[in-house]
C-alpha positions in Angstrom: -30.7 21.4 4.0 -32.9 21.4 7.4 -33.0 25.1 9.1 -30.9 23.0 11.8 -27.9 23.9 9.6 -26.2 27.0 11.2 -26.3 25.8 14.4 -25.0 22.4 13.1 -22.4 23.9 11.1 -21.4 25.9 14.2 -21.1 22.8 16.4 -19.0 20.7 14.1 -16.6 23.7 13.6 -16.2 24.1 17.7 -15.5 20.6 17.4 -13.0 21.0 15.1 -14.6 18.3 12.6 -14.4 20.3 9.4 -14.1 16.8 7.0 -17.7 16.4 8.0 -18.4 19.5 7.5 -17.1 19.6 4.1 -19.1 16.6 3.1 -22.2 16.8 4.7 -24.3 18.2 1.9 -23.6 15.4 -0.1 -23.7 12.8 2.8 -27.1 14.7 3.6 -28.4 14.1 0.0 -27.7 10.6 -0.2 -29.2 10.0 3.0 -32.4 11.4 2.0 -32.5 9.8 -1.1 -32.4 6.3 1.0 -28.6 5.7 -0.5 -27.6 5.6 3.3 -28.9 4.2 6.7 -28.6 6.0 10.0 -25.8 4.4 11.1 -24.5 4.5 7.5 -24.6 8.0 7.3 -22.5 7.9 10.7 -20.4 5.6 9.6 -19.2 7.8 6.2 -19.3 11.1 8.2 -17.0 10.0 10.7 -14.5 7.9 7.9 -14.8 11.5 5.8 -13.0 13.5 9.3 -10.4 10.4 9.3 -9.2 10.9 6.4 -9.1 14.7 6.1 -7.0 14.3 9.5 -5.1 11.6 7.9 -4.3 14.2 4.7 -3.4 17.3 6.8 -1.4 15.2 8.8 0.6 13.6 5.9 0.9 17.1 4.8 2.5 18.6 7.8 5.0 15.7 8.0 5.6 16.3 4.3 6.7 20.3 5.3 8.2 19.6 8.4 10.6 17.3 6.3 12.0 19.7 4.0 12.7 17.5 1.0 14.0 18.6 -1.8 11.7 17.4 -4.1 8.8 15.1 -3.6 9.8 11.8 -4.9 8.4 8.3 -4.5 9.8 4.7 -5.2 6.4 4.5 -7.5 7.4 7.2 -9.7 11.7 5.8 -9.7 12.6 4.6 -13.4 14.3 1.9 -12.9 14.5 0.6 -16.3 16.6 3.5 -17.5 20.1 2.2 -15.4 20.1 -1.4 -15.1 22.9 -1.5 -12.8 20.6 -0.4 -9.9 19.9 -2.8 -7.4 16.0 -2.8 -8.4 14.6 -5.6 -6.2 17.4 -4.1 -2.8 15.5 -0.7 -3.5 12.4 -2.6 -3.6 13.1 -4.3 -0.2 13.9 -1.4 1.2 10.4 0.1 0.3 9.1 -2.5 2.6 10.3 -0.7 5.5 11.4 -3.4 7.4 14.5 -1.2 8.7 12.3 1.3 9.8 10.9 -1.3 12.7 14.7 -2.7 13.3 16.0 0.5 13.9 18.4 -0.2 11.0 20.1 2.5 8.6 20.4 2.9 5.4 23.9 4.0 3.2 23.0 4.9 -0.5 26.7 5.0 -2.3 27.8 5.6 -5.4 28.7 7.7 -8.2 26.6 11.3 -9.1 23.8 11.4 -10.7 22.7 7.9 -10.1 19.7 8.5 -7.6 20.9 7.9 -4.3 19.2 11.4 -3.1 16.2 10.1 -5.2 15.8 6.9 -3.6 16.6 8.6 -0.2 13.5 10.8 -0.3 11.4 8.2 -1.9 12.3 6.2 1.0 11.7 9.2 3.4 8.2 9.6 1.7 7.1 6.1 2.3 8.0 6.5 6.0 5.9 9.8 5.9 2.7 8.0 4.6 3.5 5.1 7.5 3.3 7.8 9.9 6.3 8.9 11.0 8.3 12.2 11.0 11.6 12.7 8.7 13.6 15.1 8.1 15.7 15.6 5.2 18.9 17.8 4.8 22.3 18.3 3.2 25.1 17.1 5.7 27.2 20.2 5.8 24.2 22.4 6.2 23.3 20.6 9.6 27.0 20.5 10.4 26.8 24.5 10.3 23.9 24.8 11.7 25.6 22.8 15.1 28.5 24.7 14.7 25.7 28.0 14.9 24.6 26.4 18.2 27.9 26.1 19.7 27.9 29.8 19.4 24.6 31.0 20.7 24.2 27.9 23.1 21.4 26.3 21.1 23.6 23.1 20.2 21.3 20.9 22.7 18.3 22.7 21.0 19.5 22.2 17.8 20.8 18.8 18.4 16.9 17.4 19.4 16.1 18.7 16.0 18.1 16.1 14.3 17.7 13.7 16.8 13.9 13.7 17.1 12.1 12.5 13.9 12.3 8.7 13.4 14.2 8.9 10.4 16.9 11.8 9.6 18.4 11.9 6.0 21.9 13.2 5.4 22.6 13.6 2.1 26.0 14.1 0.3 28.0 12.0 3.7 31.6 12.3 3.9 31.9 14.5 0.3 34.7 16.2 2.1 37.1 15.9 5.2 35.6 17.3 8.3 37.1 19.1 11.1 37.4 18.1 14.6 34.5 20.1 15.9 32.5 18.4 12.9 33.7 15.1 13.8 32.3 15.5 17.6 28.7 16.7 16.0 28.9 14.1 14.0 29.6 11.6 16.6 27.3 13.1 19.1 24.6 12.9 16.2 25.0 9.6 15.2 25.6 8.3 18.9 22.0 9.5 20.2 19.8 8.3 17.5 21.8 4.8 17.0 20.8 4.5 21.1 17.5 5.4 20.7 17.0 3.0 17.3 16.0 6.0 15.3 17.6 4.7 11.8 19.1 7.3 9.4 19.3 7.5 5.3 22.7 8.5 4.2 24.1 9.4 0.6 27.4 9.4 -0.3 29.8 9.8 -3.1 32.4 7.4 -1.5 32.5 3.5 -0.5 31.6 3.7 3.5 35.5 1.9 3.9 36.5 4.9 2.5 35.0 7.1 5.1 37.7 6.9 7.8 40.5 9.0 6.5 38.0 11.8 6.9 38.1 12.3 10.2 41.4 13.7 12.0 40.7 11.9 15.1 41.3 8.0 14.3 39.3 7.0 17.7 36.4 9.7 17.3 35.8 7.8 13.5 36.3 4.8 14.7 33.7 4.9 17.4 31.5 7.3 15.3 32.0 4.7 12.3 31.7 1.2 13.7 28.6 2.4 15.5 26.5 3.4 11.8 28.2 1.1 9.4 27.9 -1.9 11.3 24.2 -1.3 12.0 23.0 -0.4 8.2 22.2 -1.7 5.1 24.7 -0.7 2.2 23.6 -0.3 -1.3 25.9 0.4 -4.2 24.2 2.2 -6.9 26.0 2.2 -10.1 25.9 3.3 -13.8 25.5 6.3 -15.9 24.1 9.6 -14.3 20.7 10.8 -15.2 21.4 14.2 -15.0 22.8 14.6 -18.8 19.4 13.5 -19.8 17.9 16.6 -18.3 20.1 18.8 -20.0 18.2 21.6 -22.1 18.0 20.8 -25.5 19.5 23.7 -27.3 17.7 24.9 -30.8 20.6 25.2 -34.1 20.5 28.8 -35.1 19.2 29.4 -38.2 22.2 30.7 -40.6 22.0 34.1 -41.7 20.5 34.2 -45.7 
């Protein structure tokens, strides 16, 4: 390299353009060995900061959105439960919704890859750009209920209410309580106003979500407001979780 390079390495780190850093040794060579023009070399320095900006970013959306497990709709086997509504999934993928401001309910029996899907589906909106978070139901039920207590429940609220796509997973697994119902509602109100759609999962059919709440009008307003405004996918068939089940080894009998 030229005897330029500490005080060019020093000016592209107060710039903060570390992906040209990174690459300019080999951006460098080519150049001298005529593989690139001036504005060539340009050109490929300033496309290698893009995309180390563009991974670093997908990487912080990927931590901020707690997921479980990183999945994609790539890596989802359909072929192994051919109930599943392959080509709605597909659609889905398209991210169409996202745009509309339309949700998403993922229903059906365990084990079938509704929490899956519902992070692959997070993922994709992740590499479009766009925040997610993911998280069990009840877990963000209690920790509203935690803000009721401290006086963080507005706080804790935005949390939820602020990435462009929140995933609740296991919905309505159990009946909720009254304060639950008002999170719930105050929840679902906000980002249904602002069109920020949300992924749910569930064990039950979405009809069969009423009877959960103990206020009739509270589920009725909370209700009419997210199931009239999302797509509903039934996913059906045998659960895939017996096929991760440890094989266990026969003893050898005693001689």
């Amino acid at each position: 390299m030229s005897v330029l390079e500490p005080g060019l390495q020093q000016a592209l780190r107060t710039l903060r353009l570390s992906g040209m850093l990174e690459c300019l040794d080999t951006r460098l060579a080519q150049a001298r060995a005529g593989q690139l023009g001036h504005e060539d070399f340009l050109q490929v320095l300033c496309e290698d900061e893009i995309a180390r900006r563009e991974s670093a970013a997908l990487t912080r959306r990927l931590r901020r959105a707690h997921f479980e497990e990183t999945t994609t709709l790539e890596g989802f086997d359909y072929s192994a439960n051919p109930k599943l509504p392959a080509a709605v999934i597909r659609d889905l993928g398209a991210l169409r919704w996202l745009t509309t401001g339309e949700s998403v309910i993922l229903y059906g029996p365990v084990g079938v890859g509704k929490t899956f899907v519902a992070q692959a589906l997070g993922h994709a909106v992740i590499r479009r750009g766009r925040d997610v978070r993911f998280i069990k139901t009840s877990r963000a039920l209690a920790d509203l209920a935690g803000g009721h207590a401290d006086h963080t429940w507005d706080k804790r609220l935005r949390e939820y209410t602020h990435p462009a796509v929140l995933i609740l997973d296991d919905f309505a697994i159990r009946e909720y309580t009254a304060a639950q119902a008002d999170d719930l509602y105050e929840l679902i109100s906000e980002r249904v106003t602002a069109a920020r759609p949300s992924i749910l999962t569930s064990n039950r059919s979405p009809t069969d979500w009423y009877p959960l709440f103990p206020n009739p009008v509270v589920a009725e307003s909370l209700l009419d407001r997210l199931i009239n405004t999302s797509h509903h996918v039934l996913m059906d068939g045998p659960s895939y979780r017996p096929r991760k089940r440890p094989r266990t080894t026969p003893a050898t009998p005693p001689e």
